[in-house]
TITI-233159 format. One record per residue (C-alpha): x, y, z. Coordinates in steps of 0.1 Angstrom, whole numbers, always signed. Example, Ala and Ser with C-alpha at 12.3 -4.5 7.8 and 13.67 -1.06 7.14 Angstrom:
<x: +123 | y: -45 | z: +78> .
<x: +137 | y: -11 | z: +71> .
This chain:
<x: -375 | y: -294 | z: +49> .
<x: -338 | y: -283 | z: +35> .
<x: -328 | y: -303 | z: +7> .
<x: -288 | y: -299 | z: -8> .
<x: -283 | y: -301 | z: -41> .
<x: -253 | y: -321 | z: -46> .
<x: -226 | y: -301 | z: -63> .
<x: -212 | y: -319 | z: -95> .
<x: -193 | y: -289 | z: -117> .
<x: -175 | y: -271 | z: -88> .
<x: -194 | y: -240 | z: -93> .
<x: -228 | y: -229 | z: -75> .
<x: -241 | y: -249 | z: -44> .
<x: -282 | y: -249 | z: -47> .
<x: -299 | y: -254 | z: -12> .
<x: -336 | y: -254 | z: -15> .
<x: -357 | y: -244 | z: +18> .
<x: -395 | y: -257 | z: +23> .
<x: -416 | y: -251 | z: +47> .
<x: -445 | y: -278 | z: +49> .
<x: -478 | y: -282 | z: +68> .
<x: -468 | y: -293 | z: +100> .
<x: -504 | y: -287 | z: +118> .
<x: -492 | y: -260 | z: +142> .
<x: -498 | y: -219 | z: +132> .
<x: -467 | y: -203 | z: +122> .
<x: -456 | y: -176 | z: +148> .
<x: -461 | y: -145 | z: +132> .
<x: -492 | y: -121 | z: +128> .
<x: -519 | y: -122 | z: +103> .
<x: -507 | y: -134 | z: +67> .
<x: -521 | y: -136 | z: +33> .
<x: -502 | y: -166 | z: +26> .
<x: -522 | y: -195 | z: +36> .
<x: -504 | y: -216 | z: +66> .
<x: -508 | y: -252 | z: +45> .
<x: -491 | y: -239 | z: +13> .
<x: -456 | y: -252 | z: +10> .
<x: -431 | y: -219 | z: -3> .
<x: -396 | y: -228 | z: -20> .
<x: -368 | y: -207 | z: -10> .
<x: -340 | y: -210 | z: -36> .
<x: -309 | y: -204 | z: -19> .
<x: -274 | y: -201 | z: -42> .
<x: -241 | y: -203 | z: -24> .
<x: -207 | y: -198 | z: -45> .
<x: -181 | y: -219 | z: -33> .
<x: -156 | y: -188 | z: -46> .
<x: -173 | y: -165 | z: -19> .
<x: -167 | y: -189 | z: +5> .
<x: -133 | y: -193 | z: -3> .
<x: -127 | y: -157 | z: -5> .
<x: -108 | y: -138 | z: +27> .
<x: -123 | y: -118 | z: +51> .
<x: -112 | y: -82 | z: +47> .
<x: -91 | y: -63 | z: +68> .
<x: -116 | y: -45 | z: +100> .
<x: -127 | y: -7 | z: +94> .
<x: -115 | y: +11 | z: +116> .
<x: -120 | y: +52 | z: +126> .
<x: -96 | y: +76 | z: +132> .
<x: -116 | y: +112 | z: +144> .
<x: -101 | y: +143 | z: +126> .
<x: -109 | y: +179 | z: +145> .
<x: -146 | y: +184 | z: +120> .
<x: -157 | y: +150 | z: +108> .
<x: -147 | y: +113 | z: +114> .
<x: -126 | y: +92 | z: +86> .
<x: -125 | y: +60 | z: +78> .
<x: -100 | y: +37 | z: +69> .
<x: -100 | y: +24 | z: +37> .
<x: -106 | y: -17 | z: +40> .
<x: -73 | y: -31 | z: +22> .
<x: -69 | y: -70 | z: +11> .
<x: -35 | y: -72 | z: +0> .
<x: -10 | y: -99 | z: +13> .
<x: +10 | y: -96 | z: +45> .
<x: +40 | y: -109 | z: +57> .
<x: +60 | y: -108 | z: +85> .
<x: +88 | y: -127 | z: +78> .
<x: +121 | y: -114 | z: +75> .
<x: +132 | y: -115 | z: +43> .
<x: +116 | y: -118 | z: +9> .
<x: +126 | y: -129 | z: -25> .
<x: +121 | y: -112 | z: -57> .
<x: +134 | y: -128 | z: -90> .
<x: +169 | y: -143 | z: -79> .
<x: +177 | y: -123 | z: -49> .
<x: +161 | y: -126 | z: -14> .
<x: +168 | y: -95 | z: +6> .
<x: +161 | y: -87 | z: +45> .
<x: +132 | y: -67 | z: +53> .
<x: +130 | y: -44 | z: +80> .
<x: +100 | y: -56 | z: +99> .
<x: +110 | y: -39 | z: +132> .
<x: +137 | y: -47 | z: +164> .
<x: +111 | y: -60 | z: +186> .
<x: +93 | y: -93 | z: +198> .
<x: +63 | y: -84 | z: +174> .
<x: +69 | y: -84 | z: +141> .
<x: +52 | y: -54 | z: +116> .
<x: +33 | y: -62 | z: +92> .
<x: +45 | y: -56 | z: +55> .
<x: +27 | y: -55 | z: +24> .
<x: +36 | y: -78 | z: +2> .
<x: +28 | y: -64 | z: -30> .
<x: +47 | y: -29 | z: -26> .
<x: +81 | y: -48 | z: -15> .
<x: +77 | y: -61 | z: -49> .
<x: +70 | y: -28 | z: -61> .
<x: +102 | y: -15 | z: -49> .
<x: +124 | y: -45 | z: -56> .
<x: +115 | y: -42 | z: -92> .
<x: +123 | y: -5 | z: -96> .
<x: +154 | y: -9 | z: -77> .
<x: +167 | y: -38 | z: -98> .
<x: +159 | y: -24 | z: -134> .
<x: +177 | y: +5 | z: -115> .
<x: +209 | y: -17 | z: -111> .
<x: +207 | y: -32 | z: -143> .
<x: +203 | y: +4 | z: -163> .
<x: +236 | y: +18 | z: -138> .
<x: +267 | y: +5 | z: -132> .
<x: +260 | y: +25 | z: -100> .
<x: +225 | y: +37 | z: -80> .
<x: +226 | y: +65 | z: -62> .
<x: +198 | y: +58 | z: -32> .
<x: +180 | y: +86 | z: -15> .
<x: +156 | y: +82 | z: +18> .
<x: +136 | y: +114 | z: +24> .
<x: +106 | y: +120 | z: +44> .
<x: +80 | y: +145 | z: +35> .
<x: +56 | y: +164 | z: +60> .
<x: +26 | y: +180 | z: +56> .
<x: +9 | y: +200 | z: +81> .
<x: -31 | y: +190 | z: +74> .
<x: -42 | y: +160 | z: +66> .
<x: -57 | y: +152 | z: +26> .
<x: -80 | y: +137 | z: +8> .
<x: -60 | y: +131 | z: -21> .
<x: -20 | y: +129 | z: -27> .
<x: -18 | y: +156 | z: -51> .
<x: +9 | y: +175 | z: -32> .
<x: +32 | y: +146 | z: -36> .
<x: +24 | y: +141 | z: -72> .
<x: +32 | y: +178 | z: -80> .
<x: +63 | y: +176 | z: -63> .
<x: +73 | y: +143 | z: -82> .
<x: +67 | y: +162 | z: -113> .
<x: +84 | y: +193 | z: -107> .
<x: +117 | y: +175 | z: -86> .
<x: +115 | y: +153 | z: -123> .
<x: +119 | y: +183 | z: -143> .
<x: +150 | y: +201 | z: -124> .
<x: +169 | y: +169 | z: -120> .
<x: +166 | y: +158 | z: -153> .
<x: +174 | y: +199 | z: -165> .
<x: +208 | y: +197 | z: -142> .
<x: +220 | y: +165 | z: -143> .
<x: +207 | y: +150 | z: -180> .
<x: +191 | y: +119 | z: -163> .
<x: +172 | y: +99 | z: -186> .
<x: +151 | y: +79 | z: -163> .
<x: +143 | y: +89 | z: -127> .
<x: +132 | y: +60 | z: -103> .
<x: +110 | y: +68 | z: -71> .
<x: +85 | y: +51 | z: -44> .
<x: +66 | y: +68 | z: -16> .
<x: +45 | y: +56 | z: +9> .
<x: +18 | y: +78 | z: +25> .
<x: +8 | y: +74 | z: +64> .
<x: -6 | y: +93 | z: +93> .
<x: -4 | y: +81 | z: +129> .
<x: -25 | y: +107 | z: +140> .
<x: -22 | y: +147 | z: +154> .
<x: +11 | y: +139 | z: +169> .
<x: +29 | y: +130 | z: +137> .
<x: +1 | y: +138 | z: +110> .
<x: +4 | y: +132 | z: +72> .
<x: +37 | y: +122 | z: +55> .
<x: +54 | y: +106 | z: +29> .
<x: +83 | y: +80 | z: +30> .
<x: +98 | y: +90 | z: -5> .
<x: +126 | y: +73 | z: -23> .
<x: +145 | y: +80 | z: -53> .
<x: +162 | y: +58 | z: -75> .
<x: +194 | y: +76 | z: -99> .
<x: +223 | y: +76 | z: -123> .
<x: +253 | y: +70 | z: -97> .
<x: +279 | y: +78 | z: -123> .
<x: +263 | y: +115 | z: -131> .
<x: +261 | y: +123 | z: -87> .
<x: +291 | y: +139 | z: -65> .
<x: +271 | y: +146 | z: -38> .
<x: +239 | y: +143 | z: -20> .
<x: +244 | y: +177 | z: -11> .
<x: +229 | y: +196 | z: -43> .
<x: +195 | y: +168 | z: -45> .
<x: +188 | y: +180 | z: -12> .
<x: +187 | y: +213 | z: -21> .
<x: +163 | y: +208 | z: -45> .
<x: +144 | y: +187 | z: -32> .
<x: +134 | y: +212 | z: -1> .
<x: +125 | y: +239 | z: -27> .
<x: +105 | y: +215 | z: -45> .
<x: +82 | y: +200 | z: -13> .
<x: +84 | y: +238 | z: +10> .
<x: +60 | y: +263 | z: +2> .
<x: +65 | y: +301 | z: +11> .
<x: +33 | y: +301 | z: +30> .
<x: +48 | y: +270 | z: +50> .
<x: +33 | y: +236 | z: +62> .
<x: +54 | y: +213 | z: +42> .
<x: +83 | y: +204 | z: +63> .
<x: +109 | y: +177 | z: +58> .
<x: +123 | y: +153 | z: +84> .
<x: +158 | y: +137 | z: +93> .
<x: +165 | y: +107 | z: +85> .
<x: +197 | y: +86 | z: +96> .
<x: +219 | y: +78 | z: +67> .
<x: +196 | y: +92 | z: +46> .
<x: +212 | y: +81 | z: +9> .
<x: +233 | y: +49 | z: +0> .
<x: +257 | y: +49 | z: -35> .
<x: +248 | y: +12 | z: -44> .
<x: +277 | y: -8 | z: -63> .
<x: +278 | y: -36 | z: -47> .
<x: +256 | y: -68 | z: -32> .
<x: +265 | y: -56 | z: +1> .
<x: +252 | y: -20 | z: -6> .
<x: +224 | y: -35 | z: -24> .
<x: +214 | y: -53 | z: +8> .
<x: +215 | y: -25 | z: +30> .
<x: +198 | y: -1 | z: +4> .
<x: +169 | y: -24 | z: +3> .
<x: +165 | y: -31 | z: +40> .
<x: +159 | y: +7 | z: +42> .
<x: +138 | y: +8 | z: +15> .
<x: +114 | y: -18 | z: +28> .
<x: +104 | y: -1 | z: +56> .
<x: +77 | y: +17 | z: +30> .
<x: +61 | y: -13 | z: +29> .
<x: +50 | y: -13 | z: +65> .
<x: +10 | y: -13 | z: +73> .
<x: +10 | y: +9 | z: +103> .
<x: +1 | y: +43 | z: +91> .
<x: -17 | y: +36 | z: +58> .
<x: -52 | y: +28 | z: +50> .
<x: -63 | y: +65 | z: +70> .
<x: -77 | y: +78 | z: +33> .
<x: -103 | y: +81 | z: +8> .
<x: -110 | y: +51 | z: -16> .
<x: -95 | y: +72 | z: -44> .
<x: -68 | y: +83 | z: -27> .
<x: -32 | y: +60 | z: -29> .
<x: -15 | y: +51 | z: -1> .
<x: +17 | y: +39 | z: -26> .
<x: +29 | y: +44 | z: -55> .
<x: +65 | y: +38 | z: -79> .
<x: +81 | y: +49 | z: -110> .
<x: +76 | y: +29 | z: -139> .
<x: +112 | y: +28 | z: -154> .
<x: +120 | y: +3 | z: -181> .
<x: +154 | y: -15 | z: -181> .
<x: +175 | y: +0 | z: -205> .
């Protein structure tokens, strides 16, 4: 007999299982629980775990020594074509083809936010794209970090920036293109000439003597932002960091994004 407990506050459905005397032998071996005795089953269902999304798959990726799992992510997707943060809806670069990718909706954000407190804070933004390769693949992002915090240091030594805006996005699509880092940085327009001297040191901040940290072209790789129209095409590059393909292929306590944390000045 299965009895439901009607559910009055919302909260926890109660569904209580019996099994009664129904004068045939149960079908399983030799019990110490006599076959006429009735056993309650409490059973307690939470209408928020129903409610709740089904994660994401896990799926495998085989390195050369062990095999890695992906780490299961639940954060919202969209595949639209534009989003809107605050008062501005920009286009998103979700590919050029019939299917759409998939873009996380929580790091678009991310990025919108730095990049506007950017615009706000400068009269002009001076918008860099650079992608950053490493030659094994991680358990952790520390190499990134490091170079965040050194690239930090000589900027703000050479050029007097007070703040220093950046995203990255970490991926791997396997052996053929391995681990890298979609890395974006947010500055002062008004103290910047040229691109010419941040890509300097940038490459002696990511390259190591011993080698295996590389960095890749990128088309139009900078943007100085002063207007809506530049502020448009900025962010359509910048979204592409939000993609999904590529991430997930680390440890738990490993990031597969992270930003800046300016304040508007």
């Amino acid at each position: 007999m299965r009895e439901i407990a009607p559910n009055i506050t919302g909260g926890l459905c109660l569904a209580v299982n019996a099994y009664e005397k129904r004068g045939e032998a149960l079908a399983v071996g030799a019990s110490l629980i006599s076959e006429t005795a009735i056993i309650p089953r409490l059973l307690i269902i939470s209408n928020n775990e129903i409610n709740k999304p089904l994660p994401v798959i896990d799926k495998q990726i085989v390195n050369a020594s062990k095999v890695i799992k992906r780490t299961i992510n639940r954060k919202q997707i969209t595949r639209g074509d534009t989003f809107t943060h605050g008062d501005v809806t920009y286009r998103i670069n979700n590919g050029k083809g019939k299917v759409k990718l998939g873009l996380y909706v929580e790091t678009l954000r991310s990025i919108a936010e730095q990049f506007q407190i950017a615009l706000e804070s400068w009269r002009r933004v001076f918008v860099l794209r650079v992608e950053l390769h490493q030659s094994y693949k991680s358990d952790n992002s520390e190499a990134v970090a490091k170079f965040i915090k050194g690239l930090g240091q000589k900027l703000k030594r050479e050029y007097g920036f007070k703040q220093i805006g950046y995203c990255w996005a970490r991926e791997y699509h396997g052996k053929g293109k391995g681990q890298h880092y979609h890395f974006a940085l947010f500055l002062d327009g008004n103290r910047i000439r040229h691109s010419s001297r941040i890509n300097e040191i940038i490459r002696k901040a990511w390259q190591r003597p011993t080698g295996g940290y590389t960095i890749g072209k990128i088309k139009r790789p900078y943007y100085m932002v002063d207007d809506k129209k530049m502020e448009q095409e900025a962010m359509y590059r910048l979204t592409y960091l939000a993609k999904v393909r590529g991430k997930g292929h680390r440890p738990p306590q490993a990031k597969d994004f992270q930003c800046s944390r300016m304040k508007a000045i």
